[in-house]
N, C-alpha and C positions, 0 to 999 in steps of 0.2 A: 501450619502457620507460615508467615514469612520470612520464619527463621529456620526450615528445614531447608538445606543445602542441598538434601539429600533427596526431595523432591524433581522429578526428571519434568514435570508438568510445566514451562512455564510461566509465571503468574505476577498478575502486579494487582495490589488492592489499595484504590484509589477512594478519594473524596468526593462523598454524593450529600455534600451540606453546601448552601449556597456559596456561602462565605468563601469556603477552601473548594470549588466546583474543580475535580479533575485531577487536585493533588495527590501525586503521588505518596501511600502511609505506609506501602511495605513490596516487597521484591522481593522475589529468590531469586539464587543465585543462575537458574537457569534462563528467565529472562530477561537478567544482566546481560549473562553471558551472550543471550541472542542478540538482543540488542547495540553488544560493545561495549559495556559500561562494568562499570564498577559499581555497586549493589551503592551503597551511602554518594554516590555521585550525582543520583537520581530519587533518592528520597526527599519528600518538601518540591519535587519541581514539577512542573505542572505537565502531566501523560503527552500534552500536546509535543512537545519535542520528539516522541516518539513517532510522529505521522510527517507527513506530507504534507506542504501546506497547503493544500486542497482538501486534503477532508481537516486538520489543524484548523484552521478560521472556522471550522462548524462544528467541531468535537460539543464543546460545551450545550449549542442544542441539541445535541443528540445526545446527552446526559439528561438535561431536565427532559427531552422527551420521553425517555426510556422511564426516569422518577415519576413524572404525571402519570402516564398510562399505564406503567407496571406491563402484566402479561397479555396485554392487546398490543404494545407498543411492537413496530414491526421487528426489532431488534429482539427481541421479547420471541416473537413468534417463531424466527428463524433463531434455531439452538445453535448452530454452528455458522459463522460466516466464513466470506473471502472477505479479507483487510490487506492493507498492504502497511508494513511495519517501517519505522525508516530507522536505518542503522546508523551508529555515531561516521561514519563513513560520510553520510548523506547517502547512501545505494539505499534503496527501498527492498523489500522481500515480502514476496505473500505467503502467509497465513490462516491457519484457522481459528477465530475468536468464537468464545462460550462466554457471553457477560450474566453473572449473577448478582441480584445486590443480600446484603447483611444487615442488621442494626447491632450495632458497637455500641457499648454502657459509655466509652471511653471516649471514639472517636463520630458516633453520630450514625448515621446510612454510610455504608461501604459498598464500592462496587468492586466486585472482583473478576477479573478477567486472564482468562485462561488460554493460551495459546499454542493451536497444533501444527507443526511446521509441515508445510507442502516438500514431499520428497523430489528430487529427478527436477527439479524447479530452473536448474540454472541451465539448461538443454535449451530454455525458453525464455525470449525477452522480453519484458514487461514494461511497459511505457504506459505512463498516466499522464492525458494534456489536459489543457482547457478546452472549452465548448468551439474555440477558433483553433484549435490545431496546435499551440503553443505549450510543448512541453515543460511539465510539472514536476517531476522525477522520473527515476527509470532503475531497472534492476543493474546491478554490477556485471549479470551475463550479455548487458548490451555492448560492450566493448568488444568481445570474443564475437555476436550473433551480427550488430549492426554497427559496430566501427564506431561507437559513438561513446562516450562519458559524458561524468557531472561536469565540464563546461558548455556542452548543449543547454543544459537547463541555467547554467548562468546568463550564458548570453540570450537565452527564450527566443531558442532555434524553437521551429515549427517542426509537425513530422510530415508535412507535407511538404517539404524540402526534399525529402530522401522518398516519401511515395505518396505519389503528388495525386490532389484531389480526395485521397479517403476520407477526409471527413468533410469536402463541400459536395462530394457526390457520394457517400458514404450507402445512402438506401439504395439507388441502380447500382451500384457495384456489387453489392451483396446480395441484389432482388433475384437473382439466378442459379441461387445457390438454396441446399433444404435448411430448412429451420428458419429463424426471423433474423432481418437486417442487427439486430442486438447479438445475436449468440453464433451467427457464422462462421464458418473457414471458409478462404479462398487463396488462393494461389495470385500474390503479387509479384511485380519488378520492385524492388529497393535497392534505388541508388546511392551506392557508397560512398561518402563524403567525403569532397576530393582533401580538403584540408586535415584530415584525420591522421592522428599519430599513429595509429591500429591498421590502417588501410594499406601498409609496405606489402605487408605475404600475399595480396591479392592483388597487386598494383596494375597484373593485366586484365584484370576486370572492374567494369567502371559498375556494374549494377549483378543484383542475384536476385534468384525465383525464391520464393518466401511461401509459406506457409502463414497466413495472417485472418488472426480472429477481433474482430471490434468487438467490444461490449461498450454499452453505454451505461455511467455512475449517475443512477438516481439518487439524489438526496432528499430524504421525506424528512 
């Protein structure tokens, strides 16, 4: 339950009743701890704080869609995803989520969600934008990878500031490469942001060769 501490798994079991859609009814202490929190700081609050505000403003229909459709729903189909978590920090981390739901005598349908941490993760920057290029979050390894922090995402810098064109030419940049413009590697320039507090140990370099994968977020 959500009171073993001693569980390594960690786990949040939320509210799958209309009323309370998404409330957080129980934590261990493992995915406090991933998360930044303190176990009763996050109960009663609503999972959404946990994300990005890109997938956040659509969590809730992706609950009643998972509730309607039960095990066709695609959330359903695929047992394990990629999520990206967002830490009290604001830094975001990916994940692997198991979503299962319960029936509670007490608390109603419960969803309970299970999360597997991606190892070797911070080697790698992860940046989530909008459909125009404008940065949404990003992982904490982008300071050390791309000279950049959480005031990019305040001010909704673009990332095609730092490597220009990938997402208005996004399909020919990737059309030469194997596999599909979605799941590619290619070899970029990204230019380092001159105004960056991060950019001093590299100061005689204005841009670096990148290793860069797009993937594109469907929301069904």
């Amino acid at each position: 339950g959500d009171d073993d501490n001693h569980d390594t798994t960690a786990t949040i079991w939320m509210s799958g009743e209309q009323e309370n859609m998404g409330m957080i009814t129980g934590i261990n202490l493992s995915a406090a701890t991933l998360f930044g929190y303190n176990k009763t700081e996050l109960i009663n609050k609503k999972v959404n704080v946990l994300m990005s505000e890109m997938y956040s403003e659509r969590h809730d229909f992706f609950v009643e869609n998972y509730l309607n459709l039960g095990e066709s729903s695609i959330i359903a189909k695929n047992k394990e995803r990629l999520v990206f978590g967002k830490h009290r920090t604001e830094y975001i981390f990916p994940a692997y989520l198991s979503l299962r739901s319960a029936q509670s005598i007490m608390q109603g349908v419960q969803l309970i969600a299970s999360f597997r941490i991606v190892k070797n993760f911070r080697s790698t920057a992860y940046v989530l934008t909008r459909p125009d290029g404008t940065i949404d979050s990003l992982t904490s390894s982008c300071m050390t990878v791309l000279k950049i922090d959480q005031k990019a995402v305040a001010k909704k810098a673009n990332i095609q500031d730092y490597i220009p064109k990938i997402i208005t030419e996004r399909f020919s940049m990737f059309s030469n490469v194997k596999g599909s413009a979605n799941s590619s590697t290619i070899s970029l320039q990204y230019n380092y942001p001159k105004d960056s507090e991060y950019y001093f140990a590299d100061r005689e370099k204005s841009s670096a060769t990148l290793n860069c994968q797009l993937k594109e977020i469907t929301f069904l």
